[in-house]
C-alpha positions as CSV (number, residue, x, y, z in Angstrom):
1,X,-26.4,-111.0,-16.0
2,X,-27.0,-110.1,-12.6
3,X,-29.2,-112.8,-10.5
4,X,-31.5,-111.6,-7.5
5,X,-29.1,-114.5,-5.5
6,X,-26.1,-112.4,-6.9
7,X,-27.9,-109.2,-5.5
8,X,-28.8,-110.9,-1.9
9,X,-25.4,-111.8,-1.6
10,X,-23.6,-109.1,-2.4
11,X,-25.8,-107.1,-0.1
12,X,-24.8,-110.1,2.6
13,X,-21.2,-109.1,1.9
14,X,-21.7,-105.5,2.4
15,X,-24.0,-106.1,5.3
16,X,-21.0,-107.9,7.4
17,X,-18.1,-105.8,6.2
18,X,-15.8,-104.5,8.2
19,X,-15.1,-101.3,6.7
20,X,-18.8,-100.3,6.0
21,X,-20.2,-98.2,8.9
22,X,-24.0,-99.1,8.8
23,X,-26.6,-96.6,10.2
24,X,-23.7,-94.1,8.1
25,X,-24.3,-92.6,4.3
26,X,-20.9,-91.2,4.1
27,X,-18.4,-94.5,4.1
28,X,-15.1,-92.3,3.6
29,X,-13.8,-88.8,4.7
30,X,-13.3,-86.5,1.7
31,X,-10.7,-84.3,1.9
32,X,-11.1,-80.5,2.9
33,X,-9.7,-78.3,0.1
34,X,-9.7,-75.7,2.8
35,X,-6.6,-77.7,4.5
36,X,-3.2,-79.2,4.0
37,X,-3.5,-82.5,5.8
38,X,-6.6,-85.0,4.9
39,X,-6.8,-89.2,5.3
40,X,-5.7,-91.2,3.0
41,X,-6.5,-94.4,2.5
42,X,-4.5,-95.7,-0.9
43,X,-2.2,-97.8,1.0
44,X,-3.9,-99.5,3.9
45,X,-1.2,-102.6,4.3
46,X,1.2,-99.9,5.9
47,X,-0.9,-99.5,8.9
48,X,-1.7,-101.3,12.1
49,X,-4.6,-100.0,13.2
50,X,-7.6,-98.2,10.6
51,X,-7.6,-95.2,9.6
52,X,-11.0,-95.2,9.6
53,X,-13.9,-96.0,12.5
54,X,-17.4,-96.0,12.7
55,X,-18.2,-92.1,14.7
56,X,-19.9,-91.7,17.4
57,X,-21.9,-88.2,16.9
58,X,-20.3,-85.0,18.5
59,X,-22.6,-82.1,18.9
60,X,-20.9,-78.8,19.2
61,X,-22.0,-75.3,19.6
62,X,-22.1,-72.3,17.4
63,X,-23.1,-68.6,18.4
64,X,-23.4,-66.8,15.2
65,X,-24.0,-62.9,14.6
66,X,-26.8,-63.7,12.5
67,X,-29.1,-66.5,12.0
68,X,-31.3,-65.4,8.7
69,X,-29.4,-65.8,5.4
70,X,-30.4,-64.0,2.0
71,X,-30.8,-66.4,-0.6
72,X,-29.3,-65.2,-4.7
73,X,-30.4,-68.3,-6.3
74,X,-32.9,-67.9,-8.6
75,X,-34.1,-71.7,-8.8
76,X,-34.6,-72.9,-5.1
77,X,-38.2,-71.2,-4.8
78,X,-36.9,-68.9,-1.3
79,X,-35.5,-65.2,-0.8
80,X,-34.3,-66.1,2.9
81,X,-33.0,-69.4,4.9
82,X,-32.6,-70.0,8.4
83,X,-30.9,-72.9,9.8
84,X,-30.4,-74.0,13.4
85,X,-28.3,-77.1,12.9
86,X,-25.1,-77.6,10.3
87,X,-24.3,-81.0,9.7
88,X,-26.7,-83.6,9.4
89,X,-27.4,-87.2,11.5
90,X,-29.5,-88.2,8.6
91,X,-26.3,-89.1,6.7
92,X,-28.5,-88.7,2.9
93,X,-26.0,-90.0,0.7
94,X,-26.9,-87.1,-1.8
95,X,-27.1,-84.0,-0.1
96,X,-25.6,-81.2,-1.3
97,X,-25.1,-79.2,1.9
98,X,-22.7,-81.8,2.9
99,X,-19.7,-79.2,0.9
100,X,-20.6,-76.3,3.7
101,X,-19.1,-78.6,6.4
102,X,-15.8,-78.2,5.0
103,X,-16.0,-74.3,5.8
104,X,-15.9,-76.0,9.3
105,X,-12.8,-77.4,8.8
106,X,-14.7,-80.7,8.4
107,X,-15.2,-83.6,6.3
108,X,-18.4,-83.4,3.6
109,X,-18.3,-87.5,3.9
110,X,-18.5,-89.0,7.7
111,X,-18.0,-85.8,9.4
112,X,-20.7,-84.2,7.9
113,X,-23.0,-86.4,9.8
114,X,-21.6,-86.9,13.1
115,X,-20.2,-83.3,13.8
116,X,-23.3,-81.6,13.9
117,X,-23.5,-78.0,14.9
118,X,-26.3,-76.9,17.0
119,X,-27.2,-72.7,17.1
120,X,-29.2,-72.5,20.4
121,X,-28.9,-68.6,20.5
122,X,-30.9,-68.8,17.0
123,X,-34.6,-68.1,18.6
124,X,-32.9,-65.1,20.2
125,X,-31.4,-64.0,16.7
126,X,-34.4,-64.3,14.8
127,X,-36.6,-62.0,17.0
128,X,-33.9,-59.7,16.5
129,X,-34.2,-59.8,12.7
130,X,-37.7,-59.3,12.9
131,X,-37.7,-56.3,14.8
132,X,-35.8,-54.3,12.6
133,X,-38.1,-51.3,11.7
134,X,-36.7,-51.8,7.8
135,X,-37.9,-55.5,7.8
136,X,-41.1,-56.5,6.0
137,X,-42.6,-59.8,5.6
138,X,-41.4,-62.1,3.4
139,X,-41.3,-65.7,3.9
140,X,-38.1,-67.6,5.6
141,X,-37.5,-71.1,5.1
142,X,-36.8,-73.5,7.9
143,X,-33.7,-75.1,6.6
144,X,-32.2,-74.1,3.5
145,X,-29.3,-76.4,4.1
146,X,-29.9,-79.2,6.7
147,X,-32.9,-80.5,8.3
148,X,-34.2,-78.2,11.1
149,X,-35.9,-81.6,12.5
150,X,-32.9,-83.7,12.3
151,X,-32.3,-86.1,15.7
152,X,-30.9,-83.7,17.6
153,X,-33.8,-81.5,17.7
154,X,-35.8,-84.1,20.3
155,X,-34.0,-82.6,23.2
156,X,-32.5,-79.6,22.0
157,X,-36.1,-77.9,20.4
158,X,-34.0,-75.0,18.3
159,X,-36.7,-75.4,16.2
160,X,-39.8,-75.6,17.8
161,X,-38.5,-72.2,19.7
162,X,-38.1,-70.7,15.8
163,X,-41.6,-71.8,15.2
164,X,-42.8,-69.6,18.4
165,X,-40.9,-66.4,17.7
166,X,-42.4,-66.7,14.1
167,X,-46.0,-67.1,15.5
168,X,-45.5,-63.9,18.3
169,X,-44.8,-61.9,15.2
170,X,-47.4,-63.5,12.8
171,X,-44.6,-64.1,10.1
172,X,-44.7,-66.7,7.1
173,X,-42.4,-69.2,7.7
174,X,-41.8,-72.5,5.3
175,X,-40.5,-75.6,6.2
176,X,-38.7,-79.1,4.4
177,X,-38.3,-82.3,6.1
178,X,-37.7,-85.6,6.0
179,X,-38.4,-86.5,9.9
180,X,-41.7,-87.3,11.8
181,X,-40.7,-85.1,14.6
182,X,-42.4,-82.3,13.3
183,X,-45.5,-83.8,14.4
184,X,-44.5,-82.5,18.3
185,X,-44.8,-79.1,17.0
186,X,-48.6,-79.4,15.8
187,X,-50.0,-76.8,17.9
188,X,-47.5,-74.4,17.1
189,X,-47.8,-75.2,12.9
190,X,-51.9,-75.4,13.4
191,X,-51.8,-71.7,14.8
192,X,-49.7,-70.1,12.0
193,X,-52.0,-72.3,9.9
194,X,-54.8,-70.7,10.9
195,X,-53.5,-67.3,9.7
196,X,-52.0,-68.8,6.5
197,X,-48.3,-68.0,7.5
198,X,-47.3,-71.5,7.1
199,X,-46.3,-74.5,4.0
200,X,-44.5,-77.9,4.5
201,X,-42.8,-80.0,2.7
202,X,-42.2,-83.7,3.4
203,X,-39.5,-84.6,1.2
204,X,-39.7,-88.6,-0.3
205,X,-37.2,-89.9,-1.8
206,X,-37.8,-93.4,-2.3
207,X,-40.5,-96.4,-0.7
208,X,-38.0,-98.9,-1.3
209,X,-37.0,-98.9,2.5
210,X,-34.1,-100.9,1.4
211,X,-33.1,-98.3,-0.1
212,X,-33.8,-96.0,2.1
213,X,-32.0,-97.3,4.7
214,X,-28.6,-97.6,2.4
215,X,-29.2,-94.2,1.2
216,X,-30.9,-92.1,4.1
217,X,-30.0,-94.1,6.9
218,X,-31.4,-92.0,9.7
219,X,-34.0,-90.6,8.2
220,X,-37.9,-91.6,8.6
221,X,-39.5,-94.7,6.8
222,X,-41.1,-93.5,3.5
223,X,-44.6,-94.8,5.3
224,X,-43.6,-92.2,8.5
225,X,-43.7,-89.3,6.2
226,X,-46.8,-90.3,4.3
227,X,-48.3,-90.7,7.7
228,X,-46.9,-87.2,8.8
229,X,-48.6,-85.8,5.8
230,X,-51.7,-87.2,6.7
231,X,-51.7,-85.9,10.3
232,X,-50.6,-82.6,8.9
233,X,-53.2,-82.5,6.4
234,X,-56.1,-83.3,8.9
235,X,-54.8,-80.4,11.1
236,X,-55.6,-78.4,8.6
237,X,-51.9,-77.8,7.6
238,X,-51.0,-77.0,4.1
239,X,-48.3,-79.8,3.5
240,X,-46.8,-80.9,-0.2
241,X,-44.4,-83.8,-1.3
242,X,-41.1,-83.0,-2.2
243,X,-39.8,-86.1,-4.6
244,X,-36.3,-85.1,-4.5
245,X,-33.7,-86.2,-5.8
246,X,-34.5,-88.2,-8.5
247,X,-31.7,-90.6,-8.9
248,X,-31.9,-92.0,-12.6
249,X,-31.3,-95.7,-12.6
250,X,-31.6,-96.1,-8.6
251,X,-35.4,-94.8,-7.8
252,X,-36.6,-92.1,-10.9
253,X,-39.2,-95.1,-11.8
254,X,-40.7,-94.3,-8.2
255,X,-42.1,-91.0,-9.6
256,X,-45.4,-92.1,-10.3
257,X,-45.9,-94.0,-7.4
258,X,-44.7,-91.3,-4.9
259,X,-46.8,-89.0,-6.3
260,X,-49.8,-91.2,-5.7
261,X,-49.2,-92.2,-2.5
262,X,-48.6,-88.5,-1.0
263,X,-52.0,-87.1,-2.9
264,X,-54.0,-90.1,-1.3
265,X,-52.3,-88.9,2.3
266,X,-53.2,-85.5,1.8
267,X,-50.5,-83.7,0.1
268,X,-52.0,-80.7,-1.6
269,X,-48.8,-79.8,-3.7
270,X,-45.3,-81.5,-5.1
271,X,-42.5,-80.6,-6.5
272,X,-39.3,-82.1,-7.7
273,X,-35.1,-81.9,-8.3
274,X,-32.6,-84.0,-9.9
275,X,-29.3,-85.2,-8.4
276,X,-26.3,-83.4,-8.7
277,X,-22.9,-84.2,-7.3
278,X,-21.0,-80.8,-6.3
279,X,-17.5,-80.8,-5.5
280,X,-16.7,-83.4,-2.5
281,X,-20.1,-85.1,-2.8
282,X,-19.3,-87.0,-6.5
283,X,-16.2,-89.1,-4.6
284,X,-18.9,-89.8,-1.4
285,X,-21.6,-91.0,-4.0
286,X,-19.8,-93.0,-6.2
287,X,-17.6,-94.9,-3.4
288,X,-21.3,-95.5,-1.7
289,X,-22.7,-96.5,-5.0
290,X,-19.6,-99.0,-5.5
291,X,-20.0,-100.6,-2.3
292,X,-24.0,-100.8,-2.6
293,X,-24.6,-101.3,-6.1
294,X,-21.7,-102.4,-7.9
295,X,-23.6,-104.1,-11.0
296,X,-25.8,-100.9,-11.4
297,X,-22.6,-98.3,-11.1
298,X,-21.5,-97.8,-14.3
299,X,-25.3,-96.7,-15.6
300,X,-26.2,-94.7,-12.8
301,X,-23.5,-92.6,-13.1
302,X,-23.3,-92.6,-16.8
303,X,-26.8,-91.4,-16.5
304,X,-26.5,-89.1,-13.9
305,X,-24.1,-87.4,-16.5
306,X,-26.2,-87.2,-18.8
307,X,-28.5,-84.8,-16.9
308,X,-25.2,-82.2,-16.6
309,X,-23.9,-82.0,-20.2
310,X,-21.7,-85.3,-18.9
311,X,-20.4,-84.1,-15.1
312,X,-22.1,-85.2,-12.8
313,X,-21.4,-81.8,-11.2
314,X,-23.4,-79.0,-12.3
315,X,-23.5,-75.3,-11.2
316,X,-26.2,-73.4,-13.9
317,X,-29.0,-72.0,-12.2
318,X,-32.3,-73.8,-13.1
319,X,-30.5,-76.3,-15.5
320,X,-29.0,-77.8,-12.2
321,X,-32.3,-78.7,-10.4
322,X,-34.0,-79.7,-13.5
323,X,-31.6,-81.4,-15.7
324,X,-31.4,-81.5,-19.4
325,X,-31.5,-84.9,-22.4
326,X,-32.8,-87.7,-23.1
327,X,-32.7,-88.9,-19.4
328,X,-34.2,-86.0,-18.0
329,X,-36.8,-85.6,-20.3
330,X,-38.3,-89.4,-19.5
331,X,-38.3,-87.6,-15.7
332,X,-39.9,-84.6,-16.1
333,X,-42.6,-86.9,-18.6
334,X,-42.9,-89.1,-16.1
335,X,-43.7,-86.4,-13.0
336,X,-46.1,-83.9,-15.2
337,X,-48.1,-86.5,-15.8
338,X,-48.3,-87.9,-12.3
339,X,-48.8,-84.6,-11.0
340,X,-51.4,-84.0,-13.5
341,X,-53.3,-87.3,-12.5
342,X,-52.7,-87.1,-9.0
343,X,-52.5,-83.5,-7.4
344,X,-55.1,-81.5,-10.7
345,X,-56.8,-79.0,-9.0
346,X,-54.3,-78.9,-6.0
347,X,-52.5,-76.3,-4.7
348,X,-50.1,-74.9,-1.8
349,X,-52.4,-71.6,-0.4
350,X,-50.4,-68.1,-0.7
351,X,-48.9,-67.2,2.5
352,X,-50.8,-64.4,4.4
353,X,-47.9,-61.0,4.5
354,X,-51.0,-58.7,6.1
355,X,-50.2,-60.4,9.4
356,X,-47.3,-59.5,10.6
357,X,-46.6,-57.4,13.6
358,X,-44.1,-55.1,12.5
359,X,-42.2,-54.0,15.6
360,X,-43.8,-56.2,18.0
361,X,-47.1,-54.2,17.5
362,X,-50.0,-55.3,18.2
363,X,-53.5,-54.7,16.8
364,X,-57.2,-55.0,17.6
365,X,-58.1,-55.0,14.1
């Protein structure tokens, strides 16, 4: 049996080890099935210097030909995407956007969150889309893949520049985030609100800020996002919790409490996913998971499993958000009936599609 001393000091261990980048998710860089050559790290004692060093961040430039992406998926609740960063600072542990870096020729582990890719020409690109006389309204989500208010936003202000082409043209835009920043943009989000063309979602993944900081090391203290729900909530800005992803064995017993905390700060809808571990991300997780919490490994990835017919992979639309068994009926239990408690009679308003100035148009009426 496993002793809360044992637990102290195997965090103490981990804490002071050489080889464990903190302020990182990723520990290890995956290989890129796009290339021939990756790290390797199986025999260590046959070289003199590591392979392996904490990385500063690198921001490098993209100019795309288009910046608004059609989305097939039938289960992630958006028709279109646009994102202004690839690559993520917050280094989540989890994410499952960290597989598109390798179409970068990068590394889904460490890579992933210290290459980022900024698209400054995106504002420029988006105003474009909109003015296409075939376009009509239909609302785009600010990011489908990384956070559009990840650190590198504070001086660069991709997004806030998004957030002002969508309110020239009156168009419904929806947003996901996990960082306080958005708070600098509250008179932008407080005039689409006034039209109805806007919804947030503050994603929480866990109020253990432990845990947090093991798991989303750069991301905002569980208590900064319930306060950025508040503040967006009292500016009159429709804002829901997004308790994703539920990790069973490492923070699925949070559910209830989540729930709670983000209804009492304001949140007037929620939703939910559980984790999955596509392609490069299972070998990222479970060498994090190792190194963090060896005495719990074996169950949580036994049970992660057991929400994809036993891989912890899982590709089926719907059945991959939402999980299946034993394990992810006790999570599903457990968030109907805190949404039921918490957020009955609560609801995201419809977004306003009468608004928008097709063609740049403008009305008196």
């Amino acid at each position: 049996m496993v002793t809360l001393l044992d637990k102290l000091l195997i965090y103490l261990v981990i804490l002071f080890m050489d080889n464990y980048f903190k302020g990182r998710g990723a520990q290890i860089k995956t290989e890129n099935r796009f290339l021939n050559t990756h790290y390797s790290t199986e025999h260590p004692e046959g070289v003199d210097e590591p392979l392996l060093e904490s990385p500063d961040t690198q921001l490098l430039f993209e100019t795309p030909k288009k910046i608004v992406n059609r989305v097939d998926s039938p289960d992630v609740g958006m028709a279109y995407s646009l994102n202004p960063y690839q690559g993520c600072e917050h280094g989540c542990i989890y994410c499952y956007a960290r597989n598109t870096h390798e179409y970068y020729g990068f590394s889904a582990g460490l890579d992933f969150e210290s290459k980022i890719i900024a698209k400054p020409d995106a504002p420029r690109l988006l105003e474009k889309f909109l003015l296409q006389k075939t376009w009509n309204p239909v609302p785009i989500m600010l990011s489908g893949n990384t956070d559009c208010y990840q650190p590198q936003e504070k001086k660069l202000e991709i997004t806030r520049k998004l957030l002002e082409i969508f309110s020239k043209y009156r168009h419904p835009v929806g947003m996901i985030t996990k960082n306080s920043l958005i708070l600098r943009d509250l008179d932008v989000l407080k005039d689409l609100a006034a039209d109805r063309l806007i919804q947030i979602f503050i994603s929480i993944t866990t109020l253990n800020e432990e845990l947090r900081r093991l798991m989303e090391p750069r991301t905002a203290s569980a208590l900064k996002r319930l306060q950025t729900i508040e503040q967006l909530s009292k500016a009159g800005i429709p804002v829901g919790v997004m308790n994703a992803p539920i990790i069973p064995g490492l923070n699925h017993h949070e559910i209830p409490a989540i729930m709670k905390s983000a209804a009492d700060a304001g949140a007037c809808g929620a939703g939910m996913t559980v984790v999955r571990l596509n392609g490069s991300i299972g070998k990222i997780f479970e060498d994090w998971l190792q190194k963090n919490f060896p005495e719990r490994f074996t169950k949580v990835m036994n049970q992660i499993k057991s929400l994809h017919e036993g891989n912890i992979n899982d590709s089926r639309f719907v059945k991959r958000m939402t999980g299946e068994g034993h394990i992810a009926d006790i999570i599903h239990q457990l968030y109907r009936r805190a949404k039921k408690k918490y957020f009955e009679g609560r609801s995201m308003p419809p977004y306003n599609l009468t608004k928008f100035r097709k063609g740049a148009n403008l009305t008196l009426f």
